[in-house]
N, C-alpha and C positions, 0 to 999 in steps of 0.2 A: 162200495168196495170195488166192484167192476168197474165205477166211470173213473175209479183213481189209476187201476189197473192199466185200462183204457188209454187215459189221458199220459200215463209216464212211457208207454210203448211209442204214443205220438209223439212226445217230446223226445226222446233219442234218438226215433226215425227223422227225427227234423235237423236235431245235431248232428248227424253224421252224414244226410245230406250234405249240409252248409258245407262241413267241412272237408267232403270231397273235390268240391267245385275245383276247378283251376282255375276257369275263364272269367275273370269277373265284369261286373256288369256294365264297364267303362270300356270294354274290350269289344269290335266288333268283327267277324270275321268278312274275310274280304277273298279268300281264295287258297286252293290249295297247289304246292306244288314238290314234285319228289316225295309225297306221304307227309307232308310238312305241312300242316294250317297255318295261313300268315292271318293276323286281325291288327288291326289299328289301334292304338289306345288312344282311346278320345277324348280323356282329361290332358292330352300331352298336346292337341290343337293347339295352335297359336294363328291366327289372319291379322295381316298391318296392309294397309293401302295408304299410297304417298303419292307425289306429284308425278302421275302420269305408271307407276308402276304398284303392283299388288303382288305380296307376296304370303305362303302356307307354310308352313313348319310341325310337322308331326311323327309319332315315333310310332313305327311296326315292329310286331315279334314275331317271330317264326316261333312254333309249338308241335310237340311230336310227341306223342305218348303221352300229352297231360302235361309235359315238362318244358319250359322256355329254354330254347335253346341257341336264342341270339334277338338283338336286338338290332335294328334301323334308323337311325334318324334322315329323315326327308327332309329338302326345301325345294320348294317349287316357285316360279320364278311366272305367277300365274296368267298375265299379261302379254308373256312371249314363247311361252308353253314350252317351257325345259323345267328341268328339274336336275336334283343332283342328290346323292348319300352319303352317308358317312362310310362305307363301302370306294368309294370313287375314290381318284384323285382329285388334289384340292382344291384347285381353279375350275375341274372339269365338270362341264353342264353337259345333258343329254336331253335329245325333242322328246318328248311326251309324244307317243306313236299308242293311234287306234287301236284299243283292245288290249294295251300293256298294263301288265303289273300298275305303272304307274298313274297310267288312266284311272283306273278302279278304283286306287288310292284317293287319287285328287278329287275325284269324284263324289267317295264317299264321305270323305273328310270334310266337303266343302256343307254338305245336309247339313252337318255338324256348328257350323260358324252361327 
């Protein structure tokens, strides 16, 4: 009677973990900024190499309180070290500079390939 006791106390405690979570396990955090955790979603990686250039494609969330509160899409241009967002204008590329958001991104995404 007790290990049933036992056993159905563990089992709820396990369901209502689960289902607190927000961050799920394809999500990797990558830095925080303004109270906002950004993480990578790393089933959203894409890597293509062609004649002479290689390029990344991956999508970031900004998270705050538990709640998604926007998303990013990246391309990086890995070869010639820019990059650009879905944030940007549409032609516009920007250098991949030491230490930036972007660094960290392309960085971590790349473990991922």
């Amino acid at each position: 009677m007790l290990k049933n006791i036992f056993a159905a106390i563990l089992a709820v405690s396990l369901i209502f973990c689960a289902a607190s979570e927000k961050v799920f396990a394809a999500d990797v955090w990558i830095a925080e900024e303004s109270s906002t955790d950004i993480y990578i979603m790393t089933d959203t990686i894409v890597h293509k190499t062609g004649d002479g250039w290689e390029g990344l494609w991956v999508v970031t969330k900004k998270v705050r309180g538990g709640q998604t509160e926007s998303t990013t899409k990246w391309t990086f241009d890995v070869k010639n070290g820019r990059y650009s967002t879905s944030n940007m204008r549409t032609e516009h590329t920007t250098i991949i500079s030491k230490g930036s958001l972007a660094e960290k991104i392309l960085n971590k995404s790349l473990q991922y390939i």
